[in-house]
C-alpha positions in Angstrom: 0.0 0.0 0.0 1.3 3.4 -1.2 1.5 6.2 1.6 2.0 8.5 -1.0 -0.8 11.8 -0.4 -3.5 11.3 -3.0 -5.4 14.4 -2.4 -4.9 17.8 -4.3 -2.3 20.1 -2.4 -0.8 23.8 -2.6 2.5 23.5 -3.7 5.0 25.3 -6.2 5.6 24.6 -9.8 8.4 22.4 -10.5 8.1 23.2 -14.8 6.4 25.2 -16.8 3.0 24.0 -18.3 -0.3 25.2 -18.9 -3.6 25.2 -16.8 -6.4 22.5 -18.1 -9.5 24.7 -16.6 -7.9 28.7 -17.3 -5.6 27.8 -20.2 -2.7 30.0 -18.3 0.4 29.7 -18.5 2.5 28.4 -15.3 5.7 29.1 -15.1 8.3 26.7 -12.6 8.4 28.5 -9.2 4.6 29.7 -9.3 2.1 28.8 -6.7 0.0 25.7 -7.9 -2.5 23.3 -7.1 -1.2 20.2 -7.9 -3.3 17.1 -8.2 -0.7 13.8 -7.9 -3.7 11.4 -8.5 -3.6 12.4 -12.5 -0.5 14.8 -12.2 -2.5 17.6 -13.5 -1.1 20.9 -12.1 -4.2 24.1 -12.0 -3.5 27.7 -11.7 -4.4 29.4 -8.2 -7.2 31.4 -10.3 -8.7 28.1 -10.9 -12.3 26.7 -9.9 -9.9 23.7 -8.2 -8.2 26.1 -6.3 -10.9 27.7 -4.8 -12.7 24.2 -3.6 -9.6 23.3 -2.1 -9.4 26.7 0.1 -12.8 25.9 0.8 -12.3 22.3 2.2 -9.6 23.7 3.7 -11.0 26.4 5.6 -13.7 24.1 6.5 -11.6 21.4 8.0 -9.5 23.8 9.8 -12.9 25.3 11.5 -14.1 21.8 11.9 -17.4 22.9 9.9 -20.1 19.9 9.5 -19.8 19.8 5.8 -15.9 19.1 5.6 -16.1 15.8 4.6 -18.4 15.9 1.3 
Protein backbone atom coordinates (compact mmCIF):
# COMPACT_ATOMS: atom_id res chain seq x y z
CA UNK A 1 0.00 0.00 0.00
CA UNK A 2 1.27 3.38 -1.17
CA UNK A 3 1.51 6.22 1.56
CA UNK A 4 2.05 8.51 -0.97
CA UNK A 5 -0.82 11.81 -0.41
CA UNK A 6 -3.49 11.32 -2.99
CA UNK A 7 -5.40 14.36 -2.37
CA UNK A 8 -4.87 17.76 -4.29
CA UNK A 9 -2.32 20.13 -2.44
CA UNK A 10 -0.82 23.83 -2.57
CA UNK A 11 2.46 23.52 -3.74
CA UNK A 12 5.04 25.27 -6.21
CA UNK A 13 5.61 24.59 -9.83
CA UNK A 14 8.35 22.38 -10.51
CA UNK A 15 8.07 23.15 -14.83
CA UNK A 16 6.39 25.17 -16.76
CA UNK A 17 2.99 24.03 -18.30
CA UNK A 18 -0.28 25.18 -18.88
CA UNK A 19 -3.65 25.23 -16.84
CA UNK A 20 -6.38 22.54 -18.07
CA UNK A 21 -9.48 24.72 -16.64
CA UNK A 22 -7.93 28.68 -17.33
CA UNK A 23 -5.57 27.85 -20.24
CA UNK A 24 -2.75 29.97 -18.34
CA UNK A 25 0.38 29.68 -18.52
CA UNK A 26 2.47 28.36 -15.29
CA UNK A 27 5.68 29.15 -15.08
CA UNK A 28 8.29 26.71 -12.64
CA UNK A 29 8.39 28.53 -9.17
CA UNK A 30 4.63 29.72 -9.31
CA UNK A 31 2.07 28.83 -6.65
CA UNK A 32 0.01 25.71 -7.93
CA UNK A 33 -2.54 23.28 -7.10
CA UNK A 34 -1.21 20.18 -7.87
CA UNK A 35 -3.33 17.13 -8.20
CA UNK A 36 -0.67 13.85 -7.94
CA UNK A 37 -3.72 11.38 -8.54
CA UNK A 38 -3.65 12.40 -12.53
CA UNK A 39 -0.53 14.83 -12.15
CA UNK A 40 -2.52 17.60 -13.51
CA UNK A 41 -1.09 20.87 -12.09
CA UNK A 42 -4.17 24.10 -12.04
CA UNK A 43 -3.54 27.74 -11.67
CA UNK A 44 -4.43 29.40 -8.24
CA UNK A 45 -7.22 31.44 -10.33
CA UNK A 46 -8.69 28.09 -10.89
CA UNK A 47 -12.31 26.66 -9.94
CA UNK A 48 -9.85 23.65 -8.24
CA UNK A 49 -8.17 26.06 -6.30
CA UNK A 50 -10.93 27.75 -4.78
CA UNK A 51 -12.74 24.25 -3.62
CA UNK A 52 -9.58 23.32 -2.11
CA UNK A 53 -9.42 26.72 0.06
CA UNK A 54 -12.84 25.88 0.77
CA UNK A 55 -12.32 22.29 2.19
CA UNK A 56 -9.58 23.68 3.75
CA UNK A 57 -11.01 26.39 5.58
CA UNK A 58 -13.70 24.06 6.48
CA UNK A 59 -11.61 21.37 8.03
CA UNK A 60 -9.53 23.81 9.77
CA UNK A 61 -12.93 25.31 11.53
CA UNK A 62 -14.11 21.84 11.91
CA UNK A 63 -17.35 22.90 9.94
CA UNK A 64 -20.13 19.91 9.52
CA UNK A 65 -19.84 19.82 5.82
CA UNK A 66 -15.89 19.11 5.64
CA UNK A 67 -16.08 15.76 4.57
CA UNK A 68 -18.44 15.92 1.30
Amino acid sequence: MSTRRRVPYFTTAQRNSVCPETNTAIRKGDPIVYNPTYRIAYAVTSKTADHLRARQFAETFNMADQNY
